[in-house]
N, CA and C atoms as an extended XYZ file, in Angstrom:
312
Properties=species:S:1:pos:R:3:atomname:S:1:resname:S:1:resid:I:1 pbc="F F F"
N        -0.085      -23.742        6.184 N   UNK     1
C         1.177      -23.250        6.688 CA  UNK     1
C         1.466      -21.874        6.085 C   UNK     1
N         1.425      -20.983        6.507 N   UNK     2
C         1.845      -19.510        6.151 CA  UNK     2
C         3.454      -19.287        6.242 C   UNK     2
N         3.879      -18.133        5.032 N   UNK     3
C         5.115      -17.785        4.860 CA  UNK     3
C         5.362      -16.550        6.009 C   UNK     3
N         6.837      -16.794        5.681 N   UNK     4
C         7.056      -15.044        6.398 CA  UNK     4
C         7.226      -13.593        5.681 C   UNK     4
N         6.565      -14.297        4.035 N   UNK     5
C         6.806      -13.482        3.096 CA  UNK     5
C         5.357      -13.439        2.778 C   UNK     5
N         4.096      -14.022        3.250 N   UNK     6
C         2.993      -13.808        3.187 CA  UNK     6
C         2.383      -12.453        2.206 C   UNK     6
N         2.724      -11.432        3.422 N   UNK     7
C         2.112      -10.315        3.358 CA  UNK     7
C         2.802       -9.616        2.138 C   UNK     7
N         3.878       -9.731        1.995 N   UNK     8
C         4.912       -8.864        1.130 CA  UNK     8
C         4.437       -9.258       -0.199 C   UNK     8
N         4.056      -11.239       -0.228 N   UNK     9
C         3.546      -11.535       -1.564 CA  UNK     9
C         2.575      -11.081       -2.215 C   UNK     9
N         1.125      -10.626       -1.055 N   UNK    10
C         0.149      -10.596       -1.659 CA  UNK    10
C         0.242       -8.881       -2.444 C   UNK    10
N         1.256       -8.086       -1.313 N   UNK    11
C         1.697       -6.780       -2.008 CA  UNK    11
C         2.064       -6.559       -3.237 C   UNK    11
N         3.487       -7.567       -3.297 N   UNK    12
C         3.595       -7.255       -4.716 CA  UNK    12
C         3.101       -8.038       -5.560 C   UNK    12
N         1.883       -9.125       -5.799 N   UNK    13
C         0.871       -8.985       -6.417 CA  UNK    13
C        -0.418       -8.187       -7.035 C   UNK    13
N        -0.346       -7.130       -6.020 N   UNK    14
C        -1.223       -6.426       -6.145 CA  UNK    14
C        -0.719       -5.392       -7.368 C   UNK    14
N         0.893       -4.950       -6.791 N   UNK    15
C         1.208       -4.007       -7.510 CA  UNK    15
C         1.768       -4.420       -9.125 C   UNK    15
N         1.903       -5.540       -9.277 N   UNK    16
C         2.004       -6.283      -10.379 CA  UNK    16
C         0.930       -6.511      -11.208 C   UNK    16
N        -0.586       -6.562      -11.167 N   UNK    17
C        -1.237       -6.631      -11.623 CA  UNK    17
C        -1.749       -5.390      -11.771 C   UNK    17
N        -1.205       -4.108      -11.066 N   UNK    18
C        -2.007       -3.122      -11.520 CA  UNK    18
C        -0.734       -2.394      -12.270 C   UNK    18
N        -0.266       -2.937      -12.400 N   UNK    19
C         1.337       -2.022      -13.270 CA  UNK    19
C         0.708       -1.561      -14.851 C   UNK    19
N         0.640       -2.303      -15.371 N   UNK    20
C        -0.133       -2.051      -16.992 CA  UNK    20
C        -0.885       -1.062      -16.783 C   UNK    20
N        -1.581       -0.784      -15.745 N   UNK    21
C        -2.157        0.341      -15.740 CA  UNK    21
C        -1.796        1.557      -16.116 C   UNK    21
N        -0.543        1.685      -15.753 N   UNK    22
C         0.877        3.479      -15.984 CA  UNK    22
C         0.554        3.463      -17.447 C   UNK    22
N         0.309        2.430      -18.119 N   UNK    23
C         0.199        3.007      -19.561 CA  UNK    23
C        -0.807        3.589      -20.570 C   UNK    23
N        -2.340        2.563      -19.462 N   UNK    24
C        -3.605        2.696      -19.542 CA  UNK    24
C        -3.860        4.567      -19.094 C   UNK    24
N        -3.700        4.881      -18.093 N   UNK    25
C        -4.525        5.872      -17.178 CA  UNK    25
C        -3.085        7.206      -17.427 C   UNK    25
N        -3.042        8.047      -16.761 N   UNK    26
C        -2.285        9.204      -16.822 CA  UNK    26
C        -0.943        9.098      -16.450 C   UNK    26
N        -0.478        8.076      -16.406 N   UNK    27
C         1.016        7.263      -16.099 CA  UNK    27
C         1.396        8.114      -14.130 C   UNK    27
N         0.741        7.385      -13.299 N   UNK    28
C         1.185        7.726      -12.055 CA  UNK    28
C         2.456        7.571      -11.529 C   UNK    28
N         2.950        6.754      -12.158 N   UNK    29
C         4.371        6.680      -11.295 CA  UNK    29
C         5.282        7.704      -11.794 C   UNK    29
N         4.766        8.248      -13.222 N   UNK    30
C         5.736        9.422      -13.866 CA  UNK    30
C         5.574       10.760      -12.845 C   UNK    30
N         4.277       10.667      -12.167 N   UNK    31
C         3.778       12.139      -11.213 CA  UNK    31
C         4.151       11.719       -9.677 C   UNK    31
N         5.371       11.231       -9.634 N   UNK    32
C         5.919       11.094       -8.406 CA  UNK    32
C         5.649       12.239       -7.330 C   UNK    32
N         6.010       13.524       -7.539 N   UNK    33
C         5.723       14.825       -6.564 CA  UNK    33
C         4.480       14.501       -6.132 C   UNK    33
N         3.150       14.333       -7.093 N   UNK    34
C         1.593       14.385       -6.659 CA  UNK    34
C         1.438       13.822       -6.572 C   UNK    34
N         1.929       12.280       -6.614 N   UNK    35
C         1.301       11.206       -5.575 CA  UNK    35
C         2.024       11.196       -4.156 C   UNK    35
N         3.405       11.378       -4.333 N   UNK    36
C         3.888       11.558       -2.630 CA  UNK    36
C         2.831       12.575       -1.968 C   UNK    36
N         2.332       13.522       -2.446 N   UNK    37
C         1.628       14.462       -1.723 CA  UNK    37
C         0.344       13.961       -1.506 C   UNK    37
N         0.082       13.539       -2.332 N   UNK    38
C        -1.400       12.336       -1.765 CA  UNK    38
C        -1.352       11.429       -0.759 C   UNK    38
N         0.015       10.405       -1.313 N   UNK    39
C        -0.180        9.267       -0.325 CA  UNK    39
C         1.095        9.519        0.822 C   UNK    39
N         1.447       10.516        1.313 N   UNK    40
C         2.071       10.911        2.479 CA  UNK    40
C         1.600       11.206        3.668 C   UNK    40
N         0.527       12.352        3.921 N   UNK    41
C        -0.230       12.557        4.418 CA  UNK    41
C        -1.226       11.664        5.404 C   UNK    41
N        -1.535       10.597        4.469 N   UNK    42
C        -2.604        9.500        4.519 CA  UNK    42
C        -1.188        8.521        5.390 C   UNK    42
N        -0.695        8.081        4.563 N   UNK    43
C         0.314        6.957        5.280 CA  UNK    43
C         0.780        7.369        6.826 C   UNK    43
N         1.264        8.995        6.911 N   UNK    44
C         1.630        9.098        8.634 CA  UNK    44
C         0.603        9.101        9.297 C   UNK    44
N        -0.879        9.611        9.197 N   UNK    45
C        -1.928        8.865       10.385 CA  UNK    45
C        -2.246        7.768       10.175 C   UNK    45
N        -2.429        6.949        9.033 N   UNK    46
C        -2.716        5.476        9.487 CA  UNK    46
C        -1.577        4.583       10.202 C   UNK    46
N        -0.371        4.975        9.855 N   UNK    47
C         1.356        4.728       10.867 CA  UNK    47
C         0.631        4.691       12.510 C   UNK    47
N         0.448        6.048       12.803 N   UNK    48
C         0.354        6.561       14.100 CA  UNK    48
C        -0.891        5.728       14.538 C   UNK    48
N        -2.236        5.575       13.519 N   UNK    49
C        -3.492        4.565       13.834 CA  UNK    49
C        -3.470        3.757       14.453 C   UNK    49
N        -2.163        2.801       13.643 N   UNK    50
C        -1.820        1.189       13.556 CA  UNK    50
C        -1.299        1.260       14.877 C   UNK    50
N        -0.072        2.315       15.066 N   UNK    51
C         0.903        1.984       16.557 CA  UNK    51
C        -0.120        2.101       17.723 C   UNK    51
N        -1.134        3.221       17.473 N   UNK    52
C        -1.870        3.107       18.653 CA  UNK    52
C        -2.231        1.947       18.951 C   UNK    52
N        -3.264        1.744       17.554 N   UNK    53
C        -4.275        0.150       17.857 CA  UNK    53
C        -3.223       -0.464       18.579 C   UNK    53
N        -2.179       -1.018       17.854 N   UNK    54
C        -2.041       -2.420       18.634 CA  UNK    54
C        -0.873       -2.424       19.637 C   UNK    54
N        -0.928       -0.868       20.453 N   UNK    55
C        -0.325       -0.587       21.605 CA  UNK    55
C        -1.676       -0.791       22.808 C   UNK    55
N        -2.631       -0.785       22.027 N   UNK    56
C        -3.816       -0.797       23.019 CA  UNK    56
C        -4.172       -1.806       22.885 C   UNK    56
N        -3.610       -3.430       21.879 N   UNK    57
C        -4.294       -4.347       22.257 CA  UNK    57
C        -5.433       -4.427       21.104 C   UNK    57
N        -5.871       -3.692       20.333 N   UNK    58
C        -6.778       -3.979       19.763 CA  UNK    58
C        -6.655       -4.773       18.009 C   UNK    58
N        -5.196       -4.332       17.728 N   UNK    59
C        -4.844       -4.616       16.465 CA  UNK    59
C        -3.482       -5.576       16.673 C   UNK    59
N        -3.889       -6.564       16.104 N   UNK    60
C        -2.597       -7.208       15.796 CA  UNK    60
C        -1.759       -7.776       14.501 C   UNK    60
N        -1.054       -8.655       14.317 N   UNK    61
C        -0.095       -9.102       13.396 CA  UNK    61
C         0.101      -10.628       13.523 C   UNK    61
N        -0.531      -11.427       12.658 N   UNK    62
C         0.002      -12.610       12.484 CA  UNK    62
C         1.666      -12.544       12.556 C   UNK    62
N         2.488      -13.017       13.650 N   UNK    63
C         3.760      -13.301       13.053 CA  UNK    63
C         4.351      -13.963       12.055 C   UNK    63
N         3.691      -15.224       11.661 N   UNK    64
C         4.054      -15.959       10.992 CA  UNK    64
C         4.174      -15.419        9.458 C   UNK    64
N         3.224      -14.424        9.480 N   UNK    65
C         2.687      -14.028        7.907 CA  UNK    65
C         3.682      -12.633        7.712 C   UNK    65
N         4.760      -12.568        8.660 N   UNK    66
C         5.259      -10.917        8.495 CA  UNK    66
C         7.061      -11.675        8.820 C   UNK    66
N         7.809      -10.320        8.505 N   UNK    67
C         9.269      -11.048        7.929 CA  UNK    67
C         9.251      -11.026        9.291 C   UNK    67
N         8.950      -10.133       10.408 N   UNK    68
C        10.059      -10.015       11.377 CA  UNK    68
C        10.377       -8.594       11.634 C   UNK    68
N        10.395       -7.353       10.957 N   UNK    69
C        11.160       -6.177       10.908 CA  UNK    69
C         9.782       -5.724       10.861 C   UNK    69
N         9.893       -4.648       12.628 N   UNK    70
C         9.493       -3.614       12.596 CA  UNK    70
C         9.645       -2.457       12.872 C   UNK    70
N         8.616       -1.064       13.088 N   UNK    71
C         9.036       -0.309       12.985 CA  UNK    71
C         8.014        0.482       14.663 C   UNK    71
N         8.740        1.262       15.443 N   UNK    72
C         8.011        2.119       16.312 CA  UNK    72
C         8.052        0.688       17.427 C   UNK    72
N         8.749       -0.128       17.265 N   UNK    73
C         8.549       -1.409       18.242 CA  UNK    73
C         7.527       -2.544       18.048 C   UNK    73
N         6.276       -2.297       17.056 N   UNK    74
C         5.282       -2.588       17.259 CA  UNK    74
C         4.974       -2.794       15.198 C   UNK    74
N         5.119       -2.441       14.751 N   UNK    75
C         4.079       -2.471       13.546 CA  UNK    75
C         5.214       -2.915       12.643 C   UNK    75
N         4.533       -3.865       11.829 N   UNK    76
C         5.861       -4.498       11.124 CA  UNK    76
C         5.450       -3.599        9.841 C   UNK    76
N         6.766       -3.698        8.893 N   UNK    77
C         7.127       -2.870        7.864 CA  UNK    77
C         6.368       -3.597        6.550 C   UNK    77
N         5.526       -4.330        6.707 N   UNK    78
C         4.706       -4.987        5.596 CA  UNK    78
C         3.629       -4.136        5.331 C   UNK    78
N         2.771       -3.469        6.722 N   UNK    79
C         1.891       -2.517        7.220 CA  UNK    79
C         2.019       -1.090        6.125 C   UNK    79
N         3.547       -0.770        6.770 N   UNK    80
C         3.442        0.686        6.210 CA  UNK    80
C         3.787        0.501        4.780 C   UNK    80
N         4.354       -0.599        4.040 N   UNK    81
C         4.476       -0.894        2.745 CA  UNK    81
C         2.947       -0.947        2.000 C   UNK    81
N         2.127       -1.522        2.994 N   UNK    82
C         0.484       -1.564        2.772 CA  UNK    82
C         0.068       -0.368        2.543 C   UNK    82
N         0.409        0.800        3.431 N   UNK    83
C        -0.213        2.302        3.015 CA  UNK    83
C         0.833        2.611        1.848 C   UNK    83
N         1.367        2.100        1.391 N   UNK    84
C         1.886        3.217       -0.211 CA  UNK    84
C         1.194        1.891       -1.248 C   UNK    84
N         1.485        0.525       -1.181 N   UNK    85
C         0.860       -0.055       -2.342 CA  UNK    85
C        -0.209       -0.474       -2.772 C   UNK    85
N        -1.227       -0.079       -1.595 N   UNK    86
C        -2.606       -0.446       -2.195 CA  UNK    86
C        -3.239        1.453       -2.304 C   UNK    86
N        -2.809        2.218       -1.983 N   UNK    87
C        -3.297        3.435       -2.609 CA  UNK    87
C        -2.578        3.488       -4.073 C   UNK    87
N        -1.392        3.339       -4.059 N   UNK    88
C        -0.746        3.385       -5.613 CA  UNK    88
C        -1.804        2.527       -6.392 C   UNK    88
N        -2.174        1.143       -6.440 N   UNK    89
C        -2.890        0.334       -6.824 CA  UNK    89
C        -3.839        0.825       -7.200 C   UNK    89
N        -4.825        2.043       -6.020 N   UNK    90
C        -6.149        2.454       -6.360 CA  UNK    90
C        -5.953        3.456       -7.178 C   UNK    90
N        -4.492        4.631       -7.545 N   UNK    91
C        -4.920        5.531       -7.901 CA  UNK    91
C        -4.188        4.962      -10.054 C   UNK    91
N        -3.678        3.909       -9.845 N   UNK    92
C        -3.644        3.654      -11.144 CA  UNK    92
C        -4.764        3.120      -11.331 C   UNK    92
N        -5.747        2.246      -10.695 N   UNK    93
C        -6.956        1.883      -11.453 CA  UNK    93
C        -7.816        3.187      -11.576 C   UNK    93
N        -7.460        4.160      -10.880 N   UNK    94
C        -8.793        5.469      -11.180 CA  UNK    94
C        -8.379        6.213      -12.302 C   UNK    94
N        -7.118        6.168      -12.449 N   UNK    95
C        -6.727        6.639      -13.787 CA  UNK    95
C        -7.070        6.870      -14.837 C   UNK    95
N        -6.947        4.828      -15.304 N   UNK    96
C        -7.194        4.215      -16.002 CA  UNK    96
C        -8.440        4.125      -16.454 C   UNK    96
N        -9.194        4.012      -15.522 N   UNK    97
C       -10.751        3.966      -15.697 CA  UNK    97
C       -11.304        5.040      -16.093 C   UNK    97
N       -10.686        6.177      -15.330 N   UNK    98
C       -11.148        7.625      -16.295 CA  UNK    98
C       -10.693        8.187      -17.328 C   UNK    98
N        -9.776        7.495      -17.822 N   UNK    99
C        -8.748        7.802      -19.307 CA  UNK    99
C       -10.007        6.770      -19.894 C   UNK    99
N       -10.277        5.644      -19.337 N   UNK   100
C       -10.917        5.062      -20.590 CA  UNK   100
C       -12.520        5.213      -20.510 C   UNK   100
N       -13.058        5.712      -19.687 N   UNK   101
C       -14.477        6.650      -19.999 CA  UNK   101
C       -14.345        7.974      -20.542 C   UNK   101
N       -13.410        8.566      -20.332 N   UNK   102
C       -12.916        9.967      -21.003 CA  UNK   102
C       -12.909        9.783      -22.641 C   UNK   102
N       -11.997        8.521      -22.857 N   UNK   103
C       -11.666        8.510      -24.797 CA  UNK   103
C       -12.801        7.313      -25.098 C   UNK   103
N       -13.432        6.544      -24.448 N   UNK   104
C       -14.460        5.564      -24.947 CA  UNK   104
C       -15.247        5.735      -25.891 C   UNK   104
């Protein structure tokens, strides 16, 4: 049986387990300006990607697994929460990983 909080859970799991990281790696969430400029860019074509795909049928959405609220008619807001928290996710683990091959 799937939630309607599914998707949102496995999100902020993700971003919960990579949180310790801000302290590990070059603290990303403190460089707010340069990550919006990273992950902005990236987030409005995969937006525009998603609405295409599954205006054409090719991409869809478990309902069950999404609250309900979307956005452009078509793409629920779990999606575009997906393009900021799994790049945040990747760029604290690259951080981290290069702070700790850097001082190793």
């Amino acid at each position: 049986m799937r939630s309607q909080y599914e998707y949102l859970a496995v999100l902020a799991v993700c971003l919960l387990v990579t949180a310790p990281l801000e302290w590990v790696g070059r603290g990303v969430y403190r460089r707010g300006p340069d990550v919006a400029r990273t992950v902005v860019p990236v987030l409005l074509v995969l937006v525009v990607w998603d609405v295409v795909a599954i205006a054409r049928g090719h991409w869809s959405f478990h309902r069950d697994g999404t609250t309900g609220v979307v956005l452009a008619g078509v793409l629920p807001i779990e999606e575009v929460l997906f393009f900021v928290a799994i790049p945040l996710c990747a760029l604290l683990t690259y951080e981290a990983v290069g702070r700790l091959l850097r001082d190793g």
